[in-house]
C-alpha positions in Angstrom: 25.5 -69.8 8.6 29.4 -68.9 9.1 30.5 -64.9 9.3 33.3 -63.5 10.3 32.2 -59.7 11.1 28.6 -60.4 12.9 27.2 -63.5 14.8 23.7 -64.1 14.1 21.0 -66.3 16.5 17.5 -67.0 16.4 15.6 -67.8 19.6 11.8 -67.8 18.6 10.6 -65.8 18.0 13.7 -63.4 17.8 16.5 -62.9 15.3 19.7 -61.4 17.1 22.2 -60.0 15.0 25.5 -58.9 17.0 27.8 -56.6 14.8 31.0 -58.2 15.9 34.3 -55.7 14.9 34.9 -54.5 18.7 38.2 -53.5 17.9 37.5 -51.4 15.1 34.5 -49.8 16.7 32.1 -52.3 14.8 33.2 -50.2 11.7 31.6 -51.4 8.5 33.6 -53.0 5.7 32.3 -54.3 2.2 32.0 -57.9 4.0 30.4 -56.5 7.1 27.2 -55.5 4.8 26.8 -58.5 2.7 26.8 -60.2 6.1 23.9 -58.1 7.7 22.0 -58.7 4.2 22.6 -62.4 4.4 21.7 -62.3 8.4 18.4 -59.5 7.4 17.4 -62.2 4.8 17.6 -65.2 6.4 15.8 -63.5 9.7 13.0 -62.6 6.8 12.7 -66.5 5.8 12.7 -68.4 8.8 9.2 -68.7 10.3 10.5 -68.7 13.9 11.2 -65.5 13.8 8.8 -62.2 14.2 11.0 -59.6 14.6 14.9 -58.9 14.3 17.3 -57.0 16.9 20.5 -55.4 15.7 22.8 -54.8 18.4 26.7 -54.2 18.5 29.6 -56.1 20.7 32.5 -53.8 22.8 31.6 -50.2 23.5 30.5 -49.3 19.9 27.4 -49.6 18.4 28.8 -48.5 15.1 31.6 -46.0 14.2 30.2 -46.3 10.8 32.3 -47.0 7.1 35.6 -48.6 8.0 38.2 -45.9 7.2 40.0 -48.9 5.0 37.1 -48.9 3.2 36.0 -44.9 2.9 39.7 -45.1 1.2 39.0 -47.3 -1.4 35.7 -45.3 -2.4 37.3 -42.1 -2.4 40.6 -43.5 -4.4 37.9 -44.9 -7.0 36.7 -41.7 -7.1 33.5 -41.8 -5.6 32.0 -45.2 -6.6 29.7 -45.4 -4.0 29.7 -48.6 -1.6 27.2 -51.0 -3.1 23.3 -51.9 -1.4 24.8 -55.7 -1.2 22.8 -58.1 -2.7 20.2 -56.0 -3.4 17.6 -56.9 -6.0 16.2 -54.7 -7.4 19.4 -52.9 -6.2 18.3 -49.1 -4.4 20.4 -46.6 -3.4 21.7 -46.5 0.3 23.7 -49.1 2.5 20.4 -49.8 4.5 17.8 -48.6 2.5 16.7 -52.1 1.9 16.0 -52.7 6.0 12.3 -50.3 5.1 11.3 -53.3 2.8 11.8 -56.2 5.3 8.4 -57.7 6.1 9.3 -58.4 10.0 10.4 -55.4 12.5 13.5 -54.2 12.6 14.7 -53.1 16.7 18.1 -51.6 16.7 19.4 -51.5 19.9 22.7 -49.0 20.3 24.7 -49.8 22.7 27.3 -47.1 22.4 28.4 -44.7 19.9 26.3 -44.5 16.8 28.1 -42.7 13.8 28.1 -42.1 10.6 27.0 -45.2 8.7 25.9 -46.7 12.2 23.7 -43.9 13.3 21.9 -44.8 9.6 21.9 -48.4 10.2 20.0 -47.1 13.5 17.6 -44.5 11.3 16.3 -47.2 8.9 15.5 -49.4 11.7 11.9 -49.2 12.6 12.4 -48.6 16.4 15.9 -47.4 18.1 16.1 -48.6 21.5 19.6 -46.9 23.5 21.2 -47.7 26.9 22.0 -44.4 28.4 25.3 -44.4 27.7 25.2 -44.3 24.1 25.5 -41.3 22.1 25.2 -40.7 18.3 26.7 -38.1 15.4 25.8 -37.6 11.7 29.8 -36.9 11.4 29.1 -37.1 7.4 30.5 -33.0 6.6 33.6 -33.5 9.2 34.1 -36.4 6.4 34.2 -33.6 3.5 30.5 -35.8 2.5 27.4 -35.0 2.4 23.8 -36.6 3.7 23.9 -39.7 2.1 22.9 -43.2 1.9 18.8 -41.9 2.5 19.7 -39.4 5.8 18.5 -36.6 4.1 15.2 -38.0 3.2 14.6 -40.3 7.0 16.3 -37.6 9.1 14.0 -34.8 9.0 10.8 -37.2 8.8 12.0 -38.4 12.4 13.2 -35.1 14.0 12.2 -32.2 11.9 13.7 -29.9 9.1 15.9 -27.8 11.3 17.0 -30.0 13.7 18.0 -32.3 11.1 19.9 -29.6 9.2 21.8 -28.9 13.0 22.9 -32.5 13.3 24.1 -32.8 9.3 25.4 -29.5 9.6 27.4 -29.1 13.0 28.0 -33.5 13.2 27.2 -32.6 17.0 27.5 -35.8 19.3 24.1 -35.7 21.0 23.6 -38.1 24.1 21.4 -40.5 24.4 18.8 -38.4 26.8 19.1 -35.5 23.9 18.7 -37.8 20.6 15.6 -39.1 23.0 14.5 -35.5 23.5 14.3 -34.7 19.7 12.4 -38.4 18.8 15.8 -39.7 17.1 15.8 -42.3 19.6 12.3 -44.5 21.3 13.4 -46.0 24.4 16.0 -45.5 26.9 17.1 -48.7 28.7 19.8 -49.0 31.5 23.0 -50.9 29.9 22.4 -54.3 31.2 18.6 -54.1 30.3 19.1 -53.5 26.3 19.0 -56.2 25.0 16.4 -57.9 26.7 14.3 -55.1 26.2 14.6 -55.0 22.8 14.0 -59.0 22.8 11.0 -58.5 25.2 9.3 -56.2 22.9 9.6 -58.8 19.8 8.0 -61.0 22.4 5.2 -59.2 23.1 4.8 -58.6 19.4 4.9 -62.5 19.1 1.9 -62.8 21.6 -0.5 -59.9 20.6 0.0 -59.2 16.9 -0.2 -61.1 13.6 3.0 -61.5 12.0 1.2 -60.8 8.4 -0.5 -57.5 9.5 2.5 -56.5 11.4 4.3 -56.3 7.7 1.4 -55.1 5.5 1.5 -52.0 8.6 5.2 -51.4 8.1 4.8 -51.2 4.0 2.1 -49.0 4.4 3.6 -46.6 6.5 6.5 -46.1 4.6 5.1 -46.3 1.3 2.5 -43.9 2.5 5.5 -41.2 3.6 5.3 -40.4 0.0 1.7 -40.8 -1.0 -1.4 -37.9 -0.9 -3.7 -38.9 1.9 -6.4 -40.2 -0.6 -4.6 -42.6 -2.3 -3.4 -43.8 1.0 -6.6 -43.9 2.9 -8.2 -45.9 -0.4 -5.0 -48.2 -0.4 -5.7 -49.0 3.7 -9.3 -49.2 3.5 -8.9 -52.0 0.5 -6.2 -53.9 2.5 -8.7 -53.8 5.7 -10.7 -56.0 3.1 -8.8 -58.3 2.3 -7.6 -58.9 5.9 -11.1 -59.1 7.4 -11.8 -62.2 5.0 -8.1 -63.8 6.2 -7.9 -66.9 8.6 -6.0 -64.0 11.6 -9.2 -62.0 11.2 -11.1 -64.8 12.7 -8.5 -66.3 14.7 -7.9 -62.5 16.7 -12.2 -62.4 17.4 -12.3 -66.2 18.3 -8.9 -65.3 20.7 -10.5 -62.3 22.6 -14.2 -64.3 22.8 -12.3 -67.4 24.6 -9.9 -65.3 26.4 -7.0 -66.1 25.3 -3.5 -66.0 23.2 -3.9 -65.4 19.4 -2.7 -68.4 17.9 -1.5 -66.0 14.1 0.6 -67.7 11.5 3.8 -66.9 11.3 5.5 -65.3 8.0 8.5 -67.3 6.0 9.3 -70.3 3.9 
């Protein structure tokens, strides 16, 4: 696959996607998200991989909306930057990232801002090197919480704290986003991207690729479900899993001591 703004690479049984605008602070442009659809969607095809890590090239993880581009939405007045190749088409540059059936690892590798630090929010684990930092920066723009901050912010951090970073645009560090449970892991600079990789890996070896997605749907579809339906909706799932072929493989694994031998999820 040929791009011009990322460069994508699959080692089994990781997906790599490097944003790849160093000189613009890996600032988004309308080509910049159809390429991370295109690399998200190909990642979610191809059986070798398990899980995906998003990380950025340079100093930058992500300055967030190219300033070219912010332009042209606010001279259109306000037509919003399109979910790229979205179908059914939701709201929110990365809003489609929560429906991916593989995990998502972001690992930020500097500054995370604006766009970038929600890139990094609708991942489904944010691993930092110490060095990075990140900022809402959306009301220094004259915006507001968009693109699903208001609705993933305070589920990761809490009500108030999430009003203080909309609100103020504060640049926390990355011992302080760590602090408030913005950010997972905190990895020395030269040890971020293996860690990231190394925890796919260990994914790869333990879990099952199919229960590992039906997990991440239900835990985000639950976010907004009473605890009944969502205890019947697991419980019925459980069902169907204990009569799969990983059900057996995972008890005949742990009786002979060994790897899981799962299948893997894709075309």
């Amino acid at each position: 696959m040929d791009f011009q703004d990322i460069v994508y690479e699959v080692e089994d049984p990781v997906a790599v996607i490097r944003l790849n605008r160093p000189d613009q602070l890996n600032a988004f442009t309308r080509n910049t998200l159809a390429e991370i659809r295109r690399a998200i969607d190909a990642a979610a095809a191809d059986r070798r991989v398990v899980g995906i890590v998003i990380t950025g090239t340079g100093r930058a993880f992500s300055a967030g909306l190219d300033m070219s581009t912010l332009a042209e939405v606010t001279d259109a007045g306000g037509d919003e930057v399109s979910n790229p190749a979205a179908e059914p088409q939701l709201p929110g540059i990365f809003s489609y990232f929560l429906e991916v059936p593989k995990p998502i690892i972001c690992a930020v590798n500097g500054v995370a801002a604006g766009g970038g630090l929600i890139l990094a929010m609708m991942s489904d684990l944010r691993f930092a090197s110490s060095n990075a930092s990140v900022t809402t920066v959306f009301l220094k723009r004259g915006l507001i919480a968009e693109h699903g901050s208001s609705w993933l912010l305070p589920r990761l951090v809490g009500v108030s704290k999430a009003l203080d970073l909309l609100w103020m645009s504060d640049r926390l560090s990355a011992e302080q986003a760590l602090e408030i449970g913005l950010l997972d892991r905190i990895c020395e600079p030269d040890d971020l991207l293996e860690a990231a990789t190394a925890y796919v890996k260990r994914l790869a070896e333990t879990a099952a690729p199919k229960a590992i997605a039906a997990t991440k749907s239900l835990v985000y579809r639950h976010l907004g479900a009473n605890y009944t339906d969502a205890l019947v909706e697991a419980d019925r799932l459980q069902g169907d899993f204990l009569a799969a072929p990983d059900s057996s493989e995972g008890a005949r694994a742990f009786m002979e001591k060994r790897a899981p031998r799962f299948e893997r999820l894709g075309d």
